[in-house]
C-alpha positions in Angstrom: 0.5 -22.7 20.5 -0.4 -25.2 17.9 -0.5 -28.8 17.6 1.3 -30.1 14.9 1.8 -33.9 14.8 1.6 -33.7 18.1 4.2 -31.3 18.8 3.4 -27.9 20.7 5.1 -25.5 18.1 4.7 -21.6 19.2 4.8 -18.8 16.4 8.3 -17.9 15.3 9.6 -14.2 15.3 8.6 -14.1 11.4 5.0 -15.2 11.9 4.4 -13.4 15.1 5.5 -9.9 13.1 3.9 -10.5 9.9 0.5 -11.7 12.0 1.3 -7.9 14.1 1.6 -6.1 11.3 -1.5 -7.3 9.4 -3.6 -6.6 12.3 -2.2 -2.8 12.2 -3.3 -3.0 8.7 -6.6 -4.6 8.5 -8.4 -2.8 11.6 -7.1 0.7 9.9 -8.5 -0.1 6.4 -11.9 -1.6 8.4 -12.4 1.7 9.7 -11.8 3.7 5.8 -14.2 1.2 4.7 -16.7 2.6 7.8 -16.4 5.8 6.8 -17.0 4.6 2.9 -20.1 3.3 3.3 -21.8 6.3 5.5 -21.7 8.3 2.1 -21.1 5.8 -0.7 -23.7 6.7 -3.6 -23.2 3.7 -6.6 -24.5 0.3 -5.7 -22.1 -1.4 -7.3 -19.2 0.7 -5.0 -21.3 -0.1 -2.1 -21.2 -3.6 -3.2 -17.5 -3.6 -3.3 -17.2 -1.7 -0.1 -19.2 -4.4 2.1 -17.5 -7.2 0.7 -14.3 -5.5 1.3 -15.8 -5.1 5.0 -16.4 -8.0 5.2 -12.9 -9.6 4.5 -11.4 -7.6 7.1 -14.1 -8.1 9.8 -12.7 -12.4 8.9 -9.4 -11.5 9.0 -9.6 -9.5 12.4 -11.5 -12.1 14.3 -8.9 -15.0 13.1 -5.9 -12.7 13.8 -7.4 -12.2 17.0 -8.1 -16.5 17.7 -4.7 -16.7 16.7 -3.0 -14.2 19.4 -5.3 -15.9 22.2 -4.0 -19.2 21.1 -0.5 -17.8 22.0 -1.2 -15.8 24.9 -0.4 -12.5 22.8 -1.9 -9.4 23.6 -4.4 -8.1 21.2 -2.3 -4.7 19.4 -4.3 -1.6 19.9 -4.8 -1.2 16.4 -7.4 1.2 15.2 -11.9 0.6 16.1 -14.4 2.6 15.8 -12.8 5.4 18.1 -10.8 6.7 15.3 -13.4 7.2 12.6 -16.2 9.8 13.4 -19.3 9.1 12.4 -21.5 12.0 10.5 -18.3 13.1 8.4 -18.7 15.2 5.5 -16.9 12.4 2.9 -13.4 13.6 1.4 -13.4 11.3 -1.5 -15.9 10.5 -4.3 -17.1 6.6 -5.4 -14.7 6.6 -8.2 -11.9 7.4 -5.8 -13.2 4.6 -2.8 -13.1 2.1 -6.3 -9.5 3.1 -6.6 -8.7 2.8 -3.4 -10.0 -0.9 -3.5 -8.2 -2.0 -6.0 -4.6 -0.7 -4.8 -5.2 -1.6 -1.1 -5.8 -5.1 -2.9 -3.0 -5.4 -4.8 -0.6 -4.3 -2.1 -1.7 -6.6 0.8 -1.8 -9.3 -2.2 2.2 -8.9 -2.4 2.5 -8.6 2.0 0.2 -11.7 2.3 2.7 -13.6 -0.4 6.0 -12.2 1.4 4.1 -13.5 4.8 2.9 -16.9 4.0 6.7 -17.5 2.6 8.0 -16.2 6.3 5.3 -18.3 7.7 6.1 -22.2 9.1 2.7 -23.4 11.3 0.3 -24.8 9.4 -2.2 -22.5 10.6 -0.9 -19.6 10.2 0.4 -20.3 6.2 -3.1 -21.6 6.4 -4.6 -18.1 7.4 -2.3 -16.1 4.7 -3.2 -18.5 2.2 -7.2 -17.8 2.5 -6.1 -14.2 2.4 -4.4 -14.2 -0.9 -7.5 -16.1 -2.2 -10.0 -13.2 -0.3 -7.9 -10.2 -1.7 -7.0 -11.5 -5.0 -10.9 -11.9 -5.7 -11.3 -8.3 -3.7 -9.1 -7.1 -6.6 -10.7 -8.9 -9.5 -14.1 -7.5 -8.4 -12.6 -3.9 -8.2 -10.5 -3.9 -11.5 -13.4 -5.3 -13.4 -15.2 -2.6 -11.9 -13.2 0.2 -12.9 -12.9 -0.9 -16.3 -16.5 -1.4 -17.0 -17.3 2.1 -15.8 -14.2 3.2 -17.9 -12.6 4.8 -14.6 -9.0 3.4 -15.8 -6.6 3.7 -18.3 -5.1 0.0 -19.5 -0.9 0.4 -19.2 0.9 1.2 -22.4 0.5 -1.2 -25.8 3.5 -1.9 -27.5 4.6 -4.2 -30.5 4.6 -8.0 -30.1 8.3 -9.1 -30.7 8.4 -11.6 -33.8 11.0 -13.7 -32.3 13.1 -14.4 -29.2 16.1 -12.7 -29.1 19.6 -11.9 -27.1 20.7 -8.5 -26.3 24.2 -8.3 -27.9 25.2 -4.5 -27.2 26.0 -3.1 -23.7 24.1 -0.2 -24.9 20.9 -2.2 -23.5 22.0 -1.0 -20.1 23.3 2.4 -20.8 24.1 4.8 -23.2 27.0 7.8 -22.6 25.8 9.3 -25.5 22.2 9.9 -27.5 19.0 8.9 -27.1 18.3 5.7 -24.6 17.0 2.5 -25.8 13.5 2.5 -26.0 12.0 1.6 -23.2 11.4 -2.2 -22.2 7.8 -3.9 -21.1 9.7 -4.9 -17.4 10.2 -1.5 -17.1 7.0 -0.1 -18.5 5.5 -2.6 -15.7 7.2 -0.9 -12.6 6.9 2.6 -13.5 3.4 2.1 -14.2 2.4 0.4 -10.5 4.8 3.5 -9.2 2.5 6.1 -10.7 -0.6 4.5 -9.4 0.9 4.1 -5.5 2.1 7.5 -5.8 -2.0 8.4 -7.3 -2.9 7.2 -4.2 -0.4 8.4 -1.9 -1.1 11.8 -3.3 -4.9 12.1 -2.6 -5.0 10.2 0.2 -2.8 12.8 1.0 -4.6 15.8 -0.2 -7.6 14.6 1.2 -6.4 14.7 5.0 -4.4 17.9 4.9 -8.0 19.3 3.9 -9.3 18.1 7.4 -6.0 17.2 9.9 -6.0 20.1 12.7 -2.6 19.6 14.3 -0.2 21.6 12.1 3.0 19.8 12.6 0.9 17.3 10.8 -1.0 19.1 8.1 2.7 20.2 6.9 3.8 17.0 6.9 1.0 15.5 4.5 1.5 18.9 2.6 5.1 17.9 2.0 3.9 14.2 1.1 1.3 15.3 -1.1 4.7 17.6 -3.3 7.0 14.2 -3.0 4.1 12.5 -4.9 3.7 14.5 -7.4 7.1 14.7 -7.6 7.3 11.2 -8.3 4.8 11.4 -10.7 6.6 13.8 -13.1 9.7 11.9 -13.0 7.8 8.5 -13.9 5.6 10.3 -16.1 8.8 12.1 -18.1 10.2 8.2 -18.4 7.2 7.2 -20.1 6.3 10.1 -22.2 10.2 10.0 -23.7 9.1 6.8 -25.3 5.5 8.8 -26.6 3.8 6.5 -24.1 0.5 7.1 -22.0 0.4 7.4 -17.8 -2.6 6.6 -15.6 -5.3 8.9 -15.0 -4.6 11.7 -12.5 -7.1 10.9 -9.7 -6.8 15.1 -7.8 -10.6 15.4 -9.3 -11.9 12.5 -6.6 -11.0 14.7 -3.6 -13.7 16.8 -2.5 -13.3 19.6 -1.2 -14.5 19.2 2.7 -13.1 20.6 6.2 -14.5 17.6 8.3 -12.6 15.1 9.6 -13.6 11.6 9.4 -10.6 9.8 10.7 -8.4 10.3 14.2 -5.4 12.1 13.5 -3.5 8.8 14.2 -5.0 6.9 11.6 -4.1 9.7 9.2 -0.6 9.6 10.1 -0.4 6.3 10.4 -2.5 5.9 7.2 0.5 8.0 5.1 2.7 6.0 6.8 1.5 2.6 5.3 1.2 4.6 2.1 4.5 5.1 1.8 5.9 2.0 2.9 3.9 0.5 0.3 5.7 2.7 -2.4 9.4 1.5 -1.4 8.0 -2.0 -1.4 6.4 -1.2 -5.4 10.1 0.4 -6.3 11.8 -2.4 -4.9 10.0 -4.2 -7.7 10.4 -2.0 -10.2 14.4 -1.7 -9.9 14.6 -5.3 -9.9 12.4 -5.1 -13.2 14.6 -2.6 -14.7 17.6 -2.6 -17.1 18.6 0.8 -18.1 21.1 2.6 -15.7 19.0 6.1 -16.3 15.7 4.7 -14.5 17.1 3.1 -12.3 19.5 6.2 -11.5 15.7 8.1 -11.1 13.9 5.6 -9.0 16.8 5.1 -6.8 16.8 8.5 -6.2 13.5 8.6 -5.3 13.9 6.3 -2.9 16.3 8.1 -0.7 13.8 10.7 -0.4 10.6 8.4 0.2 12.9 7.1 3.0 13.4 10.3 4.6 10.1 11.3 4.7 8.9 7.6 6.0 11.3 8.1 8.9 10.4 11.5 10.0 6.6 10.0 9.8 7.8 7.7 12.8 9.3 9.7 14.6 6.2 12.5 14.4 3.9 8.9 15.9 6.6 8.6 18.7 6.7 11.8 19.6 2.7 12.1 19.9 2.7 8.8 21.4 0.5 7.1 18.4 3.6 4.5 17.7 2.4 1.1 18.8 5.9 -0.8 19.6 6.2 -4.6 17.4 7.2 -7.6 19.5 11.1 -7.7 20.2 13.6 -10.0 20.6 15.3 -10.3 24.1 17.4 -8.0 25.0 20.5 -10.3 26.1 23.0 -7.4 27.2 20.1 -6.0 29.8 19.3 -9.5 30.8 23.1 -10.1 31.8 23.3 -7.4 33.9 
Protein backbone atom coordinates (compact mmCIF):
# COMPACT_ATOMS: atom_id res chain seq x y z
CA UNK A 1 0.00 0.00 0.00
CA UNK A 2 1.30 3.39 -0.75
CA UNK A 3 1.21 6.78 0.65
CA UNK A 4 0.14 9.22 -1.56
CA UNK A 5 -0.65 12.69 -0.06
CA UNK A 6 -1.49 10.95 2.66
CA UNK A 7 -3.91 8.65 1.35
CA UNK A 8 -3.32 4.69 1.67
CA UNK A 9 -3.96 3.89 -2.16
CA UNK A 10 -3.58 -0.07 -2.88
CA UNK A 11 -2.55 -1.31 -6.45
CA UNK A 12 -5.51 -1.44 -8.88
CA UNK A 13 -6.32 -4.60 -10.98
CA UNK A 14 -4.27 -2.99 -13.99
CA UNK A 15 -1.05 -2.44 -11.99
CA UNK A 16 -1.24 -5.53 -9.92
CA UNK A 17 -1.38 -7.62 -13.54
CA UNK A 18 1.00 -5.70 -15.37
CA UNK A 19 3.50 -5.83 -12.12
CA UNK A 20 2.48 -10.08 -12.23
CA UNK A 21 3.25 -10.36 -15.55
CA UNK A 22 6.57 -8.57 -15.65
CA UNK A 23 7.82 -10.65 -12.84
CA UNK A 24 6.84 -13.98 -15.13
CA UNK A 25 8.95 -12.16 -17.65
CA UNK A 26 11.99 -10.84 -16.02
CA UNK A 27 12.91 -14.01 -13.78
CA UNK A 28 12.53 -16.22 -17.09
CA UNK A 29 14.82 -14.00 -19.33
CA UNK A 30 17.34 -13.75 -15.86
CA UNK A 31 17.76 -17.32 -16.19
CA UNK A 32 18.49 -17.27 -20.46
CA UNK A 33 20.91 -14.66 -19.52
CA UNK A 34 22.51 -17.42 -16.78
CA UNK A 35 22.82 -19.85 -19.22
CA UNK A 36 24.36 -16.95 -21.76
CA UNK A 37 27.10 -16.21 -19.85
CA UNK A 38 28.37 -20.01 -18.84
CA UNK A 39 29.46 -20.17 -22.70
CA UNK A 40 29.46 -16.61 -24.05
CA UNK A 41 32.92 -16.19 -26.11
CA UNK A 42 32.96 -12.18 -27.39
CA UNK A 43 33.63 -9.59 -24.66
CA UNK A 44 31.69 -7.27 -26.01
CA UNK A 45 28.43 -10.03 -25.98
CA UNK A 46 29.52 -10.77 -22.48
CA UNK A 47 29.42 -7.15 -21.81
CA UNK A 48 25.95 -6.88 -23.01
CA UNK A 49 24.90 -10.03 -21.31
CA UNK A 50 25.83 -8.80 -17.70
CA UNK A 51 24.36 -5.60 -18.09
CA UNK A 52 21.28 -7.13 -19.29
CA UNK A 53 21.71 -9.29 -15.99
CA UNK A 54 21.94 -6.89 -14.26
CA UNK A 55 18.65 -4.92 -15.28
CA UNK A 56 16.71 -7.82 -14.42
CA UNK A 57 18.34 -8.76 -11.09
CA UNK A 58 16.93 -4.51 -10.29
CA UNK A 59 13.84 -5.14 -11.61
CA UNK A 60 13.22 -8.43 -9.66
CA UNK A 61 14.22 -7.14 -6.28
CA UNK A 62 11.81 -3.83 -6.79
CA UNK A 63 8.95 -6.10 -8.20
CA UNK A 64 9.47 -8.06 -5.21
CA UNK A 65 9.52 -4.61 -2.49
CA UNK A 66 6.55 -3.76 -4.31
CA UNK A 67 4.43 -7.22 -3.70
CA UNK A 68 5.58 -7.12 0.13
CA UNK A 69 4.42 -3.60 0.36
CA UNK A 70 0.89 -5.07 -0.62
CA UNK A 71 0.97 -8.17 1.10
CA UNK A 72 1.09 -10.09 -2.43
CA UNK A 73 2.58 -13.30 -2.69
CA UNK A 74 5.79 -13.50 -4.54
CA UNK A 75 4.63 -15.52 -8.17
CA UNK A 76 6.74 -18.59 -8.57
CA UNK A 77 8.22 -17.38 -11.56
CA UNK A 78 11.32 -19.17 -12.87
CA UNK A 79 15.25 -19.27 -10.50
CA UNK A 80 17.95 -21.04 -10.86
CA UNK A 81 16.02 -24.46 -10.68
CA UNK A 82 15.07 -24.19 -14.20
CA UNK A 83 18.35 -23.57 -15.86
CA UNK A 84 21.02 -26.33 -15.58
CA UNK A 85 24.23 -25.46 -15.06
CA UNK A 86 27.09 -27.28 -17.31
CA UNK A 87 24.86 -27.10 -20.57
CA UNK A 88 26.31 -27.65 -23.85
CA UNK A 89 25.10 -23.92 -25.31
CA UNK A 90 22.28 -24.10 -28.19
CA UNK A 91 22.90 -20.69 -29.52
CA UNK A 92 26.03 -18.86 -30.75
CA UNK A 93 27.13 -14.99 -29.58
CA UNK A 94 25.69 -13.59 -32.63
CA UNK A 95 22.42 -15.17 -31.85
CA UNK A 96 22.45 -14.18 -27.68
CA UNK A 97 23.17 -10.33 -29.48
CA UNK A 98 19.91 -10.89 -31.33
CA UNK A 99 18.16 -12.05 -28.70
CA UNK A 100 19.11 -8.81 -26.75
CA UNK A 101 18.05 -6.60 -28.94
CA UNK A 102 14.37 -8.06 -29.59
CA UNK A 103 13.74 -9.03 -25.91
CA UNK A 104 14.56 -5.18 -25.59
CA UNK A 105 12.41 -3.87 -27.91
CA UNK A 106 9.42 -5.92 -26.96
CA UNK A 107 9.39 -5.26 -23.09
CA UNK A 108 10.09 -1.47 -24.39
CA UNK A 109 6.43 -1.56 -25.87
CA UNK A 110 4.84 -3.84 -22.50
CA UNK A 111 6.67 -1.33 -20.12
CA UNK A 112 4.94 1.75 -22.27
CA UNK A 113 1.37 -0.22 -22.39
CA UNK A 114 2.05 -0.71 -18.44
CA UNK A 115 3.08 2.60 -17.20
CA UNK A 116 -0.18 3.97 -19.21
CA UNK A 117 -2.32 1.27 -17.12
CA UNK A 118 -0.42 2.27 -14.17
CA UNK A 119 -2.01 5.17 -11.44
CA UNK A 120 0.47 5.00 -8.04
CA UNK A 121 3.22 6.97 -8.24
CA UNK A 122 5.45 4.30 -7.51
CA UNK A 123 4.62 1.96 -9.63
CA UNK A 124 4.47 4.46 -13.04
CA UNK A 125 7.65 5.35 -11.23
CA UNK A 126 9.09 1.68 -11.46
CA UNK A 127 7.86 1.32 -15.31
CA UNK A 128 9.28 4.55 -16.05
CA UNK A 129 13.06 3.54 -14.96
CA UNK A 130 12.40 0.50 -16.98
CA UNK A 131 11.76 2.04 -20.22
CA UNK A 132 14.85 4.27 -19.57
CA UNK A 133 17.00 0.66 -18.46
CA UNK A 134 15.63 -1.28 -21.64
CA UNK A 135 15.73 1.46 -24.14
CA UNK A 136 19.58 1.94 -23.34
CA UNK A 137 19.71 -2.19 -23.17
CA UNK A 138 18.59 -1.84 -26.87
CA UNK A 139 20.81 1.07 -27.95
CA UNK A 140 23.82 -0.96 -26.63
CA UNK A 141 22.71 -4.10 -28.48
CA UNK A 142 21.59 -2.48 -31.91
CA UNK A 143 24.89 -0.55 -32.05
CA UNK A 144 26.37 -3.69 -31.43
CA UNK A 145 25.03 -5.57 -34.15
CA UNK A 146 25.68 -3.05 -36.56
CA UNK A 147 29.25 -2.51 -35.80
CA UNK A 148 29.92 -6.15 -36.21
CA UNK A 149 27.76 -6.05 -39.37
CA UNK A 150 25.39 -8.86 -37.88
CA UNK A 151 22.25 -6.89 -39.33
CA UNK A 152 20.67 -5.90 -42.31
CA UNK A 153 19.25 -1.94 -42.05
CA UNK A 154 15.23 -2.23 -43.22
CA UNK A 155 14.49 -1.37 -46.81
CA UNK A 156 15.71 2.27 -48.49
CA UNK A 157 13.28 3.85 -50.56
CA UNK A 158 12.87 7.26 -52.30
CA UNK A 159 12.42 10.51 -50.22
CA UNK A 160 8.94 11.93 -51.45
CA UNK A 161 9.54 15.63 -52.89
CA UNK A 162 6.44 16.95 -51.47
CA UNK A 163 3.44 16.24 -49.24
CA UNK A 164 0.67 14.79 -50.84
CA UNK A 165 -3.12 13.36 -50.57
CA UNK A 166 -4.05 10.01 -51.75
CA UNK A 167 -6.90 10.80 -54.31
CA UNK A 168 -7.72 7.20 -55.69
CA UNK A 169 -9.38 4.35 -53.68
CA UNK A 170 -6.90 2.19 -55.41
CA UNK A 171 -4.54 3.21 -52.34
CA UNK A 172 -6.40 0.67 -50.39
CA UNK A 173 -7.18 -2.05 -52.90
CA UNK A 174 -6.98 -2.97 -56.30
CA UNK A 175 -9.57 -5.74 -57.97
CA UNK A 176 -7.42 -5.80 -60.75
CA UNK A 177 -3.43 -5.59 -61.61
CA UNK A 178 -0.54 -5.12 -59.84
CA UNK A 179 -0.98 -3.41 -56.09
CA UNK A 180 0.39 -0.07 -55.22
CA UNK A 181 3.69 -0.25 -54.35
CA UNK A 182 4.25 -0.76 -51.08
CA UNK A 183 4.14 2.08 -48.34
CA UNK A 184 7.12 2.95 -45.58
CA UNK A 185 4.07 2.22 -42.63
CA UNK A 186 3.81 -0.92 -43.99
CA UNK A 187 7.48 -1.72 -44.82
CA UNK A 188 7.84 -0.81 -40.95
CA UNK A 189 5.41 -3.72 -39.64
CA UNK A 190 6.35 -6.38 -41.90
CA UNK A 191 9.86 -5.79 -41.18
CA UNK A 192 9.49 -6.08 -37.04
CA UNK A 193 7.15 -9.28 -38.04
CA UNK A 194 9.96 -11.00 -39.74
CA UNK A 195 12.42 -10.38 -36.97
CA UNK A 196 9.82 -11.72 -34.03
CA UNK A 197 9.09 -14.52 -36.21
CA UNK A 198 13.54 -14.87 -36.58
CA UNK A 199 13.37 -15.28 -33.21
CA UNK A 200 10.43 -17.32 -32.54
CA UNK A 201 11.81 -19.72 -35.05
CA UNK A 202 15.26 -20.45 -33.47
CA UNK A 203 14.36 -20.10 -30.24
CA UNK A 204 12.27 -22.65 -31.42
CA UNK A 205 14.63 -24.88 -33.18
CA UNK A 206 16.90 -24.60 -30.63
CA UNK A 207 14.71 -26.35 -27.80
CA UNK A 208 13.08 -29.04 -29.94
CA UNK A 209 16.97 -30.03 -30.34
CA UNK A 210 17.03 -30.60 -26.48
CA UNK A 211 13.10 -30.80 -24.90
CA UNK A 212 12.59 -34.63 -23.91
CA UNK A 213 8.84 -34.75 -23.40
CA UNK A 214 7.37 -35.41 -26.92
CA UNK A 215 4.03 -33.84 -26.62
CA UNK A 216 6.24 -30.91 -26.34
CA UNK A 217 9.08 -31.41 -28.80
CA UNK A 218 5.98 -31.58 -31.50
CA UNK A 219 4.60 -28.77 -30.37
CA UNK A 220 7.90 -26.41 -30.85
CA UNK A 221 8.29 -28.53 -34.12
CA UNK A 222 4.94 -27.18 -35.26
CA UNK A 223 6.01 -23.56 -33.99
CA UNK A 224 9.22 -23.66 -35.58
CA UNK A 225 6.86 -24.53 -39.48
CA UNK A 226 4.29 -21.51 -38.41
CA UNK A 227 7.40 -19.31 -38.26
CA UNK A 228 8.72 -19.90 -41.14
CA UNK A 229 5.57 -19.86 -42.50
CA UNK A 230 5.20 -16.42 -41.56
CA UNK A 231 8.33 -15.59 -42.88
CA UNK A 232 7.54 -16.51 -46.51
CA UNK A 233 4.42 -14.72 -46.50
CA UNK A 234 6.19 -11.41 -45.16
CA UNK A 235 9.11 -12.08 -47.15
CA UNK A 236 6.82 -12.58 -50.63
CA UNK A 237 5.18 -8.93 -49.53
CA UNK A 238 8.42 -7.39 -49.59
CA UNK A 239 10.19 -9.04 -52.38
CA UNK A 240 6.94 -8.06 -54.74
CA UNK A 241 8.10 -4.63 -54.34
CA UNK A 242 12.10 -5.93 -55.21
CA UNK A 243 12.74 -5.10 -51.56
CA UNK A 244 15.32 -6.81 -49.02
CA UNK A 245 14.28 -9.07 -45.67
CA UNK A 246 16.33 -9.45 -42.56
CA UNK A 247 18.96 -11.94 -42.20
CA UNK A 248 17.89 -15.54 -41.67
CA UNK A 249 19.32 -16.28 -38.15
CA UNK A 250 18.91 -20.83 -38.60
CA UNK A 251 22.96 -20.63 -38.87
CA UNK A 252 23.13 -19.31 -34.84
CA UNK A 253 21.56 -22.62 -33.63
CA UNK A 254 24.02 -25.14 -32.80
CA UNK A 255 23.55 -28.27 -33.07
CA UNK A 256 23.50 -29.66 -29.26
CA UNK A 257 21.26 -32.47 -27.44
CA UNK A 258 21.69 -30.88 -23.87
CA UNK A 259 19.24 -29.14 -22.25
CA UNK A 260 19.96 -25.97 -20.52
CA UNK A 261 16.47 -24.80 -19.53
CA UNK A 262 13.42 -26.76 -17.50
CA UNK A 263 10.93 -27.87 -19.85
CA UNK A 264 8.61 -25.22 -18.29
CA UNK A 265 10.63 -22.37 -19.14
CA UNK A 266 10.77 -23.73 -22.73
CA UNK A 267 7.14 -23.92 -22.98
CA UNK A 268 6.62 -21.01 -21.30
CA UNK A 269 9.49 -19.40 -23.18
CA UNK A 270 7.46 -20.08 -26.76
CA UNK A 271 4.69 -18.99 -25.12
CA UNK A 272 5.90 -15.34 -24.51
CA UNK A 273 7.32 -15.66 -28.03
CA UNK A 274 4.32 -15.80 -29.47
CA UNK A 275 2.41 -13.45 -27.57
CA UNK A 276 4.93 -11.05 -28.47
CA UNK A 277 4.19 -11.61 -32.29
CA UNK A 278 0.33 -10.86 -32.04
CA UNK A 279 1.22 -7.83 -30.01
CA UNK A 280 4.00 -6.74 -33.23
CA UNK A 281 0.96 -7.55 -35.85
CA UNK A 282 -1.32 -5.71 -33.91
CA UNK A 283 1.05 -2.86 -34.88
CA UNK A 284 1.59 -3.67 -38.08
CA UNK A 285 -2.27 -3.91 -39.20
CA UNK A 286 -2.79 -0.65 -37.62
CA UNK A 287 0.27 0.60 -39.86
CA UNK A 288 -1.14 -0.85 -42.89
CA UNK A 289 -3.33 0.42 -45.78
CA UNK A 290 -3.59 -2.07 -48.51
CA UNK A 291 -6.57 -4.60 -48.08
CA UNK A 292 -4.02 -7.59 -49.49
CA UNK A 293 -1.50 -7.32 -46.37
CA UNK A 294 -3.64 -6.90 -44.19
CA UNK A 295 -5.91 -9.87 -45.65
CA UNK A 296 -2.25 -11.87 -45.05
CA UNK A 297 -1.41 -10.77 -41.65
CA UNK A 298 -4.87 -11.14 -40.41
CA UNK A 299 -4.63 -14.49 -41.47
CA UNK A 300 -1.80 -15.15 -39.70
CA UNK A 301 -3.08 -14.18 -36.76
CA UNK A 302 -5.85 -16.67 -36.54
CA UNK A 303 -3.29 -19.26 -36.65
CA UNK A 304 -0.68 -17.62 -34.20
CA UNK A 305 -3.85 -17.66 -31.98
CA UNK A 306 -4.47 -21.19 -32.17
CA UNK A 307 -1.24 -22.35 -31.58
CA UNK A 308 -0.89 -19.72 -28.43
CA UNK A 309 -3.91 -21.33 -26.91
CA UNK A 310 -3.06 -24.95 -27.32
CA UNK A 311 0.44 -23.72 -25.67
CA UNK A 312 -1.80 -23.00 -22.49
CA UNK A 313 -3.54 -25.51 -22.23
CA UNK A 314 -0.28 -28.05 -22.83
CA UNK A 315 1.11 -25.67 -19.19
CA UNK A 316 -2.36 -26.53 -17.53
CA UNK A 317 -2.37 -29.74 -18.27
CA UNK A 318 1.41 -30.43 -16.89
CA UNK A 319 0.60 -28.16 -14.15
CA UNK A 320 3.44 -25.43 -15.29
CA UNK A 321 0.46 -22.60 -15.58
CA UNK A 322 0.92 -20.15 -12.71
CA UNK A 323 -2.80 -18.69 -12.34
CA UNK A 324 -2.79 -14.29 -12.48
CA UNK A 325 -4.68 -12.53 -9.69
CA UNK A 326 -8.62 -12.58 -10.32
CA UNK A 327 -11.33 -10.57 -9.70
CA UNK A 328 -13.97 -11.82 -7.12
CA UNK A 329 -16.04 -14.21 -8.01
CA UNK A 330 -19.51 -12.45 -6.98
CA UNK A 331 -21.99 -15.43 -8.18
CA UNK A 332 -19.81 -18.01 -5.75
CA UNK A 333 -19.73 -15.38 -3.12
CA UNK A 334 -23.65 -15.14 -3.16
CA UNK A 335 -24.24 -18.48 -2.71
Amino acid sequence: MSNEQGRNITLTATELGELWKNYLGETLIHCMYSHYLENVEDERVKQLIEKAQTITTKHIAKLKELFNKENFPIPSGFSENDVISGASRIFSDKFYLFYIKEMSRINLLLFSNALTVSFREDVRRYFDECIDDISELYQDSMNALLAKGLIIRAPFIPIPKQAEYVNDKDFLHKLIGKQRPISATEISGIYIGLDSNQLGKSIMVGFSQVVEDQEIKQYMLRGRDISQKNVNVLQDVLTADHLPSPQLWDAEVLASKEPPFSEKLMLFHVSLATSGSLLNYSFAIAGTYRYDITQDITRLVGEIGHFLDDGAKMLIKKGWFEQPPLAADRDKLAE
